[in-house]
C-alpha positions as CSV (number, residue, x, y, z in Angstrom):
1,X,0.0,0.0,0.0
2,X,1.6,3.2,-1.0
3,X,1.5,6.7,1.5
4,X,-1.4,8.0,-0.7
5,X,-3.4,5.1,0.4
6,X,-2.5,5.0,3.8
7,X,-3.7,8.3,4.1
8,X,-6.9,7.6,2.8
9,X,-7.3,4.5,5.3
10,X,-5.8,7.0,8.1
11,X,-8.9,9.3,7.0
12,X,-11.9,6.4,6.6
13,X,-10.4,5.3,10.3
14,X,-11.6,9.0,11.5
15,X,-14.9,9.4,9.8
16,X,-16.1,6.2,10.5
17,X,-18.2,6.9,13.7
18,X,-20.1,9.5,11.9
19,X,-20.2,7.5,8.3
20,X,-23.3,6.2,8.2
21,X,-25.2,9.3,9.6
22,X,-23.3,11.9,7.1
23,X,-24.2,10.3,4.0
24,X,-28.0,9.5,4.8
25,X,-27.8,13.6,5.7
26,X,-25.5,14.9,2.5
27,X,-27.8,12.4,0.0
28,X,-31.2,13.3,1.4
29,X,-31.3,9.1,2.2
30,X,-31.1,8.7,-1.6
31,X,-28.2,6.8,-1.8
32,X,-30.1,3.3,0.3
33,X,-31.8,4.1,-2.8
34,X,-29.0,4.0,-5.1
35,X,-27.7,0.7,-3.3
36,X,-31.2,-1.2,-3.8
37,X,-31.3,-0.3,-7.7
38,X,-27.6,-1.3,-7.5
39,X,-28.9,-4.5,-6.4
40,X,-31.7,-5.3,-8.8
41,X,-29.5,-4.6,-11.6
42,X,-27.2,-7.1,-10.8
43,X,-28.6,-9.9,-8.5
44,X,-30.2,-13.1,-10.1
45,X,-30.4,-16.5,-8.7
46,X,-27.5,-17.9,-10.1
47,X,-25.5,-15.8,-7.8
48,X,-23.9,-18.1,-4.9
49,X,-20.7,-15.8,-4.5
50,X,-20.7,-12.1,-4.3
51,X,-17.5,-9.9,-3.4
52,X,-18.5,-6.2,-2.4
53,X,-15.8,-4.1,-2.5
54,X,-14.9,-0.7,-0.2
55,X,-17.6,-1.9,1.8
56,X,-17.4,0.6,4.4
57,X,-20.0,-0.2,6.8
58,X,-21.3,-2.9,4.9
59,X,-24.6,-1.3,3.2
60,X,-24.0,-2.8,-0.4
61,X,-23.2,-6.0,1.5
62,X,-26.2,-6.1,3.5
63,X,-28.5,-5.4,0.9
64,X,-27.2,-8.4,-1.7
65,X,-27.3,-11.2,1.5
66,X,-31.1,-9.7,2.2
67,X,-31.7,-9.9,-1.4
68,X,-30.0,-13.3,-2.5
69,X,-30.7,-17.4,-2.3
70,X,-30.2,-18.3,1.5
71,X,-27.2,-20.4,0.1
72,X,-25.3,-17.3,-1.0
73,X,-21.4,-16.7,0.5
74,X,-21.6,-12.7,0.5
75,X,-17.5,-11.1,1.1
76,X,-17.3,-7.5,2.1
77,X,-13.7,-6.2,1.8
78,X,-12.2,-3.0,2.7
79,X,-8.7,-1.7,4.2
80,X,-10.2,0.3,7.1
81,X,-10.2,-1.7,10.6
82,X,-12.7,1.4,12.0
83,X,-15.2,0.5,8.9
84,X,-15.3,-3.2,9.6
85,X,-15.6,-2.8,13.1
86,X,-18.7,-0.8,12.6
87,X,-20.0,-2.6,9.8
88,X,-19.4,-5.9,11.8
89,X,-22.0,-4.6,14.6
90,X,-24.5,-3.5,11.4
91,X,-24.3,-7.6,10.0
92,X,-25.0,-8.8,13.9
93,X,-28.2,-6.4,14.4
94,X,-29.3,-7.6,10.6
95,X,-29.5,-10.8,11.9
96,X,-29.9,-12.6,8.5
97,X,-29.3,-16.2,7.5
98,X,-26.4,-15.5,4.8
99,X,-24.6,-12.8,6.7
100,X,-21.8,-11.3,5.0
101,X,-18.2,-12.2,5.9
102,X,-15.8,-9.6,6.1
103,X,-12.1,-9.1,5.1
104,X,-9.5,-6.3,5.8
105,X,-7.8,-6.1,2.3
106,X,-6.2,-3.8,0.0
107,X,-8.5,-3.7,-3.3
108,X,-5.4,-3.8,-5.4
109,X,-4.3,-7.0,-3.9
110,X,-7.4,-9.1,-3.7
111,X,-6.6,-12.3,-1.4
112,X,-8.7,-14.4,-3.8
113,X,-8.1,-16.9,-6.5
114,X,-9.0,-16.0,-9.8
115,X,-12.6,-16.7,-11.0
116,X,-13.8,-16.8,-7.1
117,X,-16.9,-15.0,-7.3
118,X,-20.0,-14.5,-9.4
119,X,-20.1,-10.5,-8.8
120,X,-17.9,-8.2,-7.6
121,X,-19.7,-4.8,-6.7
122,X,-18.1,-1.4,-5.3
123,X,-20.0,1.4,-4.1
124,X,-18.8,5.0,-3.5
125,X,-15.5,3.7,-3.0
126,X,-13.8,3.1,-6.3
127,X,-12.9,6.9,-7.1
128,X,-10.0,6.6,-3.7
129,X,-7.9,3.9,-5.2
130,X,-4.9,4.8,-6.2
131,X,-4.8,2.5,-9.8
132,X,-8.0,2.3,-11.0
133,X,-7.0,0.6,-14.0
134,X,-5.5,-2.5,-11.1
135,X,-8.7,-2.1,-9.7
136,X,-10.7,-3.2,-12.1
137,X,-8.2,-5.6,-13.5
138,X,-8.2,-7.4,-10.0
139,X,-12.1,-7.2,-9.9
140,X,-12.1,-9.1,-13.5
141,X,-9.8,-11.2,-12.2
142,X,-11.9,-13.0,-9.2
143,X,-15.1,-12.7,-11.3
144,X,-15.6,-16.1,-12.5
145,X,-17.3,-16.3,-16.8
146,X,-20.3,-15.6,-17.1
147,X,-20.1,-13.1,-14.0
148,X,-20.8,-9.7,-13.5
149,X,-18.8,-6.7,-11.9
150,X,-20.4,-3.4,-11.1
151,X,-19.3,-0.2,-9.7
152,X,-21.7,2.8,-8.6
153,X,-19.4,5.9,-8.4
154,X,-20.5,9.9,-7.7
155,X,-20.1,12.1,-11.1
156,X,-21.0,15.6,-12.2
157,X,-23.9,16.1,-14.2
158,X,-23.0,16.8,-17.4
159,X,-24.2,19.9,-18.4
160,X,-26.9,23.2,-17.5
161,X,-28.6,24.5,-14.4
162,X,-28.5,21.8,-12.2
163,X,-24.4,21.3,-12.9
164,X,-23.7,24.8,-11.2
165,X,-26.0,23.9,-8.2
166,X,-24.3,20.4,-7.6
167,X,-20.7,22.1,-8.1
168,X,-21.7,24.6,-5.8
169,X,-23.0,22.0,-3.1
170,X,-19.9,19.9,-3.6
171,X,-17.7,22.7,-2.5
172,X,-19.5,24.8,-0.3
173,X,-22.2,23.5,1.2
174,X,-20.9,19.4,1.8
175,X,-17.6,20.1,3.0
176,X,-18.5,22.5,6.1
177,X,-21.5,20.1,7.4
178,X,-18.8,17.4,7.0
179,X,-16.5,19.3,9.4
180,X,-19.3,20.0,11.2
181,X,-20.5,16.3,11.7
182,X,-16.6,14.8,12.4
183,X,-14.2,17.8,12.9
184,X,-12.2,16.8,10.3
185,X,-11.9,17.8,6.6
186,X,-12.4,14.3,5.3
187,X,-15.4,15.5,3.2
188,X,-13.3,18.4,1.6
189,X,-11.1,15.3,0.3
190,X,-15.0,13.9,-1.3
191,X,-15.3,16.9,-3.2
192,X,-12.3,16.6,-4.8
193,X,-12.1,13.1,-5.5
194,X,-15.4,13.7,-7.4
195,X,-14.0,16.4,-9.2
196,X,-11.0,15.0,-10.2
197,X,-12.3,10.9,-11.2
198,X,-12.9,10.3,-14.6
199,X,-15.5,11.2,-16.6
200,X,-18.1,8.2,-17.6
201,X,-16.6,7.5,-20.8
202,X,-13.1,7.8,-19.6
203,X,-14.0,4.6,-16.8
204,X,-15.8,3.1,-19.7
205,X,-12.7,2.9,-21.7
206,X,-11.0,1.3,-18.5
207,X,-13.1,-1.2,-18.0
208,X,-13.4,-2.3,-21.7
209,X,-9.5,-2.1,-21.9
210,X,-9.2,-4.2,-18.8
211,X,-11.0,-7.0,-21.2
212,X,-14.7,-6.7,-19.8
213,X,-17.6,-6.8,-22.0
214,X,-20.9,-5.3,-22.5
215,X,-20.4,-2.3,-20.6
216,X,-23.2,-0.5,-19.8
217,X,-22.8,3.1,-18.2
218,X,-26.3,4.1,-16.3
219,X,-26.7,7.0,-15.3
220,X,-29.4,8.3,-12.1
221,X,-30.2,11.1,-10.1
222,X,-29.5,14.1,-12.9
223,X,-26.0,12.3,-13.3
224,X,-24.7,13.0,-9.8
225,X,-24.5,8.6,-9.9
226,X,-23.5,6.4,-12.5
227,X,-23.9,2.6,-12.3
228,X,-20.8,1.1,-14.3
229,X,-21.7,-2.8,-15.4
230,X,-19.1,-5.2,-17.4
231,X,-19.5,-8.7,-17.7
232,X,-16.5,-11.5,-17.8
233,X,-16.9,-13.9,-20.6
């Protein structure tokens, strides 16, 4: 793991307490939303192996095990001890017959044979990698043929009114009740990993370089989400 990473672990470590509660505030609730729709596009019963990557507190996770055959081995993975601690506590309250093992791993590095899973999902984490093109090489790499891998990532609208307002609530309005919430300026980091990640067809072109297929790019919410979704043949 390089220092750019370790910083960004350093920083999930902090906000972790106030996670949860900060992005239910700064999406108006929509992204449980986002995570459900993330979940019908992908989930089908053939599924008996899931990997959710950057799980954070486990929401993506917890919403595939709810949502799949009782038989289904769901992995959530992140890097940030503080995130798995808190979404270890979330899986025991769930209380559901598949609950979703969890892994402290680097995303670059998955511990994981290849062809392990049957989807490999990331939510609202992919943009803080420090390779993205690794990234989704080592998601292709532990979905099995015939699998799918999706990845639901912030964006900017692309164009008029509704571009200005977002901008303006990306760097005015989210960082200071993000500081307000934690006392940190994690959230001034969010803005500017939004700013700076790659356009959709940009992360289109990665995905179909790192040899997946059918990629789909989805947009929801006036563009401020996109869902991302490749297949492995």
């Amino acid at each position: 793991m390089d220092e750019t990473a370790r910083q960004i672990q350093k920083m999930f470590d902090t906000v972790a307490p106030a996670y949860d509660l900060l992005n239910h505030i700064l999406s108006a609730n929509i992204d449980t939303h986002w995570r459900h729709l993330a979940t019908r596009m992908v989930l089908n019963g053939n599924v008996t192996r899931a990997l959710d990557l950057c799980t954070g507190t486990a929401d993506l996770a917890l919403c595939i095990a709810a949502a799949a055959r009782p038989d289904a081995v769901i992995v959530g993975l992140d890097f940030s001890r503080a995130m798995l601690t808190k979404a270890r506590l979330k899986i025991q309250r769930a209380s559901l017959n598949n609950s979703p093992c969890l892994v402290q791993a680097d995303c670059l590095s998955l511990p994981f044979a290849d062809q392990s899973f049957d989807l490999v999902t990331v939510a609202f984490g992919f943009r803080n990698l420090s390779d993205l093109a690794q990234g989704i090489r080592e998601m292709a790499r532990v979905t099995r043929p015939g699998g799918k891998v999706l990845i639901l990532e912030f964006s900017l609208p692309s164009r008029g009114v509704f571009r200005n307002l977002y901008r303006l609530y990306l760097t005015r309005v989210l960082p200071r009740i993000g500081y307000w919430l934690t006392r940190t300026h994690a959230y001034g980091y969010l803005q500017h990993s939004i700013h700076t990640f790659p356009d959709p067809e940009q992360l289109k072109g990665l995905l179909l370089a790192s040899g997946l297929h059918n990629v789909r790019v989805i947009p929801r919410t006036h563009g401020i989400v996109c869902y991302y979704l490749g297949e492995v043949l």
